[in-house]
C-alpha positions in Angstrom: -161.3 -54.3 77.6 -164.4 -53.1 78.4 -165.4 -49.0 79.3 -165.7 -49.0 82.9 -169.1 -48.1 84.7 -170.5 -46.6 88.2 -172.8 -48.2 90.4 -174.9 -46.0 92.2 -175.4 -47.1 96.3 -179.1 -48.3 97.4 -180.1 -45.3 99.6 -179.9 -42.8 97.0 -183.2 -41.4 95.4 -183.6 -43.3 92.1 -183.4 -40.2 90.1 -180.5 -38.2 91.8 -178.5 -42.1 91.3 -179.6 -41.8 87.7 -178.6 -38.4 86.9 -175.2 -39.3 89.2 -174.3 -42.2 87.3 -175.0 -40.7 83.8 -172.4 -37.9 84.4 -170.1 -40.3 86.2 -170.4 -42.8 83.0 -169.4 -39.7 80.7 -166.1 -39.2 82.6 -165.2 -43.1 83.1 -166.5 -43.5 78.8 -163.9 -40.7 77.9 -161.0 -41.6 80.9 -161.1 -45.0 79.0 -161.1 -42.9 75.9 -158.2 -40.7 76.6 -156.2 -43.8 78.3 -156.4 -46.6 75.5 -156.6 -44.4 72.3 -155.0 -41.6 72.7 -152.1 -41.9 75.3 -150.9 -45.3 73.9 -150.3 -43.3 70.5 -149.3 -40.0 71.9 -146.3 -41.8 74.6 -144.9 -43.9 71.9 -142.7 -41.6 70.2 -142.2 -43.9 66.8 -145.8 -43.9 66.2 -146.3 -40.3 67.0 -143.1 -39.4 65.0 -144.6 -41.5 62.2 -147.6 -40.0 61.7 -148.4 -36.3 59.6 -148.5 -33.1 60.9 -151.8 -33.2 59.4 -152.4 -36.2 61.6 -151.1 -35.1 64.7 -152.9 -32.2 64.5 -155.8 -34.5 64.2 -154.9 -36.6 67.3 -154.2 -33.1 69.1 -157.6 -32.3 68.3 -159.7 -35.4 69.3 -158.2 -35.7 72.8 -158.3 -31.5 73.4 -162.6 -32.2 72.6 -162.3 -35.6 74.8 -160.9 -33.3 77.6 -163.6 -30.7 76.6 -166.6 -33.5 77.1 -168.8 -31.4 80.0 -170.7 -34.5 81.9 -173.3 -31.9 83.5 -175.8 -32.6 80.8 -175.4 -36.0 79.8 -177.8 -36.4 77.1 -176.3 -33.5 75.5 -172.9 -35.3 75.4 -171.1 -35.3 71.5 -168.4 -37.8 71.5 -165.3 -36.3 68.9 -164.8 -38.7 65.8 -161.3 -40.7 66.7 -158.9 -39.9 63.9 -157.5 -42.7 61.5 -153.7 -43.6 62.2 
């Protein structure tokens, strides 16, 4: 599964399409994020259960700084480190 990506329409001013579609690629890259690393672990109550408090804390972490990504400055952007499981 790929990470998903926008395509700006035609009549919009090359640069206001770019800067549109950098900040609209931010919020699809961590969407993606958020929905195939860290909700798959998080609903499955085994997996979660069978991880450390240390760990979970971890998780807790990564997806509270994914939710914290701000897309108005993309090329300021610092993606969080995924935890190990």
């Amino acid at each position: 599964m790929t990470i998903p990506t926008h395509t700006p329409p035609d009549y919009l001013d090359p640069k206001v399409a770019a800067d549109i579609t950098a900040s609209i690629n931010i919020l699809l890259k961590r969407d993606y994020l958020l929905q195939t690393e860290v909700d798959p672990l998080m609903s499955n109550t085994d997996q979660w259960d069978a991880l450390t408090p240390d760990q979970q804390a971890s998780w807790l972490t990564y997806q509270s700084n994914l939710n914290a990504v701000d897309s108005r400055n993309p090329a300021l952007v610092t993606w969080p480190t995924k935890p190990e499981v």
